[in-house]
C-alpha positions as CSV (number, residue, x, y, z in Angstrom):
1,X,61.6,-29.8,-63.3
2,X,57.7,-31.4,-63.1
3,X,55.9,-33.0,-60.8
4,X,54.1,-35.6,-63.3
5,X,50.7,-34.2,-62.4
6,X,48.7,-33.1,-65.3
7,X,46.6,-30.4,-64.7
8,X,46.0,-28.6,-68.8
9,X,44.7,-30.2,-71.3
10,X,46.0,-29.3,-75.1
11,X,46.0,-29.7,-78.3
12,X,48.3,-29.4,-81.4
13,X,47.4,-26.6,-83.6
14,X,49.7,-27.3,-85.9
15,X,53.2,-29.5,-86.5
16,X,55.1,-28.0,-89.3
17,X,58.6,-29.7,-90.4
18,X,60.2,-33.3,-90.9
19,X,62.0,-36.0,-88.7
20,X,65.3,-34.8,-89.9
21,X,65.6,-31.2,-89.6
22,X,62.7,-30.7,-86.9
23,X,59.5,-29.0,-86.6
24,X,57.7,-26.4,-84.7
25,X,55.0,-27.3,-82.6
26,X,52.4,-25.2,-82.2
27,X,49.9,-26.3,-78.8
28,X,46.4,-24.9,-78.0
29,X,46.1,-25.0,-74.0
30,X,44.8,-21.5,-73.1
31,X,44.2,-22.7,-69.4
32,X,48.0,-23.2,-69.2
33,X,49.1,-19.7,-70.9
34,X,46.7,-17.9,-68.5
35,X,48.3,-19.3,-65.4
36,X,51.2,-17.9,-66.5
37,X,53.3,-18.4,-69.3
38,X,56.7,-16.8,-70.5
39,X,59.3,-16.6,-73.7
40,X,61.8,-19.0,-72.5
41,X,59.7,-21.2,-69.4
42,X,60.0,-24.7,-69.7
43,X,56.8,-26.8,-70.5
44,X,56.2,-30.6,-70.6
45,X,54.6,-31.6,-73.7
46,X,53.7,-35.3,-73.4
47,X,56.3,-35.9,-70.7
48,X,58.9,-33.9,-73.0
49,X,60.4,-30.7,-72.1
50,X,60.4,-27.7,-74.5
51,X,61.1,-24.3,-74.4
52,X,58.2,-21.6,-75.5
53,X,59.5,-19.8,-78.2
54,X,56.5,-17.5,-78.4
55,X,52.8,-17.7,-77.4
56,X,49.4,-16.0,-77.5
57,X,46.2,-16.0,-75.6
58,X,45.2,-19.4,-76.8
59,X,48.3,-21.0,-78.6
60,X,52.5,-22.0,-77.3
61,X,55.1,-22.5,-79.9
62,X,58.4,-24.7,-79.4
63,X,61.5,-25.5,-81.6
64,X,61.3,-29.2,-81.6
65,X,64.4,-30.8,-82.7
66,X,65.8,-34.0,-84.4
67,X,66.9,-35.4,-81.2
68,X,63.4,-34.6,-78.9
69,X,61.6,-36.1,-82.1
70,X,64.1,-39.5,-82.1
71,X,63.1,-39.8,-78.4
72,X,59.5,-39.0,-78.8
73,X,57.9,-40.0,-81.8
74,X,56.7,-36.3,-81.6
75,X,56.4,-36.5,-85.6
76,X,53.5,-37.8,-86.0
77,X,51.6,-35.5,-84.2
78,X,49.0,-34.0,-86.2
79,X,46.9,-30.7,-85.7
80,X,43.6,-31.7,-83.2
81,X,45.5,-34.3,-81.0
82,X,45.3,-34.4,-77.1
83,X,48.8,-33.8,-75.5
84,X,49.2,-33.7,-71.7
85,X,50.4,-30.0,-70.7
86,X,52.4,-29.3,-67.8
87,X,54.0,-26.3,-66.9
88,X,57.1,-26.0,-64.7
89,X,57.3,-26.5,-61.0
90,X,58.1,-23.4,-58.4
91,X,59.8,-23.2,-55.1
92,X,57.3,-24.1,-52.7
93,X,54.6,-26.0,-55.2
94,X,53.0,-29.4,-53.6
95,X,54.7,-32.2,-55.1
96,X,52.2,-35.1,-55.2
97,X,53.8,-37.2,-57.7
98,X,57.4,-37.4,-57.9
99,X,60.6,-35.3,-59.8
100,X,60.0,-35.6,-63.5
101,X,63.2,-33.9,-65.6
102,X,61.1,-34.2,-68.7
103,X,64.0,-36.0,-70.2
104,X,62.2,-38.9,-72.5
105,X,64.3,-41.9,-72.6
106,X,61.9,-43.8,-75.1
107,X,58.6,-44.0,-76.5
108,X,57.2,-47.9,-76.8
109,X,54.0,-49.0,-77.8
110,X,51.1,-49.7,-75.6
111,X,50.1,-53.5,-75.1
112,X,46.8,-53.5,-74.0
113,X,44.6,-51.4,-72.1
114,X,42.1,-53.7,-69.9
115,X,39.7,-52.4,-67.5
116,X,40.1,-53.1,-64.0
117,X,37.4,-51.6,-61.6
118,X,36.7,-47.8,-62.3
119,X,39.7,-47.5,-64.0
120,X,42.1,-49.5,-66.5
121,X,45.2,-51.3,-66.6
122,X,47.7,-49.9,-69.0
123,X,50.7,-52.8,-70.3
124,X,53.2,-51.0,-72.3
125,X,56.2,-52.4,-73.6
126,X,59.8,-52.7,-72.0
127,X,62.7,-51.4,-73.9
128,X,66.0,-53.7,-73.1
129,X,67.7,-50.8,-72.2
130,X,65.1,-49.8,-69.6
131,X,64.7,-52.8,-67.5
132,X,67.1,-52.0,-65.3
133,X,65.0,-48.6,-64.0
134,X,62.2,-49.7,-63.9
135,X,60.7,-51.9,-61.1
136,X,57.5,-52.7,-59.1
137,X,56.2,-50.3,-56.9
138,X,59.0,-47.6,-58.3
139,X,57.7,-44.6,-60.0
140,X,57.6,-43.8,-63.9
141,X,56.7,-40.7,-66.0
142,X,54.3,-42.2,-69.3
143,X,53.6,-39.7,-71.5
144,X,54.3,-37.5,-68.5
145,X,52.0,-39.1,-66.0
146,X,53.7,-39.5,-63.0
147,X,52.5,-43.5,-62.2
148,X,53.2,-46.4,-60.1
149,X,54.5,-49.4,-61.9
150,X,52.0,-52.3,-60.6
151,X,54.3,-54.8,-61.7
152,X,57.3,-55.3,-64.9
153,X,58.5,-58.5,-66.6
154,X,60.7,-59.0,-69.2
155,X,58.9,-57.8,-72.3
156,X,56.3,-55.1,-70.2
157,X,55.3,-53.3,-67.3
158,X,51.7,-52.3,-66.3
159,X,50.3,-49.3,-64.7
160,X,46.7,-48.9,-63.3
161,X,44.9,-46.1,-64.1
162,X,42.2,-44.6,-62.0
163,X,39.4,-42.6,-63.3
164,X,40.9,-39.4,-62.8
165,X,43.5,-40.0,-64.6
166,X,42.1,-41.4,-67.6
167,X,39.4,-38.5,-68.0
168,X,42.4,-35.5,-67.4
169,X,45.2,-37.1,-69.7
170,X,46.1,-38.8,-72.8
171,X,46.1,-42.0,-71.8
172,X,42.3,-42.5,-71.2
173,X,42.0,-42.4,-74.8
174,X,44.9,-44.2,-76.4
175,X,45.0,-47.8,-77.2
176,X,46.8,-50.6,-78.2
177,X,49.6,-50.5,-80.9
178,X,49.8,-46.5,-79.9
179,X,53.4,-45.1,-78.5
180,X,53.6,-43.4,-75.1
181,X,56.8,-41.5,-74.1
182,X,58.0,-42.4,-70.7
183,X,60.9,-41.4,-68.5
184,X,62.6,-43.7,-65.7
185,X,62.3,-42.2,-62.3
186,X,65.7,-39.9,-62.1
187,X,66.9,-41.8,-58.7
188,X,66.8,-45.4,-60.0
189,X,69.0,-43.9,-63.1
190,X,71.4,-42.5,-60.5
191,X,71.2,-45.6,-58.7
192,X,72.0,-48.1,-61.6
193,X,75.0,-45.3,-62.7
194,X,76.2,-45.9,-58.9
195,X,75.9,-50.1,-58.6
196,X,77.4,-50.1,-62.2
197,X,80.9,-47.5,-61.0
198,X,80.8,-49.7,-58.1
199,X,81.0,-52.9,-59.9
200,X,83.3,-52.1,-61.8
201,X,86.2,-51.9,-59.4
202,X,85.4,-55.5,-58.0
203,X,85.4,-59.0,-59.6
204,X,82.2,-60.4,-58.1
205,X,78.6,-58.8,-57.9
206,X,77.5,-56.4,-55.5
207,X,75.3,-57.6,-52.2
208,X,71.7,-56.8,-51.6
209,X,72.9,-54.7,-48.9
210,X,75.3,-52.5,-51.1
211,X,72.5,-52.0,-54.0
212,X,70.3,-50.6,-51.3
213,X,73.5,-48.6,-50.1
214,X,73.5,-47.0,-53.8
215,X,69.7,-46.3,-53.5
216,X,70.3,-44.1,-50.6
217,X,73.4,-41.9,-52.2
């Protein structure tokens, strides 16, 4: 479990293997490894979570498999490029963004990045089979990222980015036609999954009353 709050910075030492069979992913963050690292932690790579498989001072390895790289787009990764590093939350750490499983549901492209004040605004594509978890003011993991969504149409949603961070993660420096992996928020998933079993066992569509029932199991 992650918080969506990216304090390490890394970068891919090396990205050995193909699509099909998988690769191992070797990450440079030595800031992460020295706050305390283990064979077998969890660690958000990007928003995806892997399991170190062995490590050093300076470097983490992980197993990345066919499936992680179908959701991720891990594969073309290639040795010197930024990935957002987040390592595992405890029992009793703040949690100032909000529950991120590190299950990637899709990585779409970036639209456009615009500036806006100090920051940017970030519009990033809208997969048709995410629209349903993902609305305005609800929260989204994007490459990890724990963000706001400022607002979502049909074909996008956009996120606003302030300074901090854009210098501290990834997506200060990527651009247009670029993917980003994100992750719906894990209670609008289990609140779809609840108006859908609902639905199902009546003829006509559930009230605004009973969808904000579901949000609250």
């Amino acid at each position: 479990m992650f918080s969506g709050l990216i304090v390490h910075d890394g970068r891919v030492a090396s990205a050995d293997g193909a699509a099909r069979g998988g690769l191992t992913l070797v990450v440079e963050a030595p800031d992460a490894i020295a706050a305390g690292v283990a064979d077998g932690d969890s660690v958000a790579i990007n928003g995806a979570c892997l399991t170190v498989v062995g490590f050093d001072a300076r470097t983490m390895r992980f197993d990345v498999v066919p499936e992680t790289l179908a959701r991720t787009g891990f594969e073309r990764l290639r040795a010197g490029d930024r990935v957002n590093v987040e390592l595992s939350l405890r029992v009793g750490d703040r949690l100032g963004g909000h529950f991120v499983y590190g299950h990637v549901d899709a990585s779409p492209s970036i639209l456009a990045k615009v500036p806006e004040g100090q920051g940017f605004r970030l519009h990033v594509s809208l997969p048709d089979e995410l629209a349903p978890f993902i609305v305005e003011k609800g929260y989204v993991a994007v490459d990890g990222v724990s963000l706001t969504v400022a607002s979502v149409d049909h074909e996008k949603f956009t996120v606003a980015l302030i300074p901090e961070t854009a210098r501290r993660t990834t997506l200060g420096t990527k651009g247009p036609g670029e993917r980003v992996n994100v992750e719906v928020d894990p209670i609008a998933r289990y609140a779809q999954g609840a108006v859908v079993a609902y639905a199902q066992q009546r003829s006509d569509a559930p009230t605004a009353d009973e969808v904000a029932w579901a949000y609250e199991i």
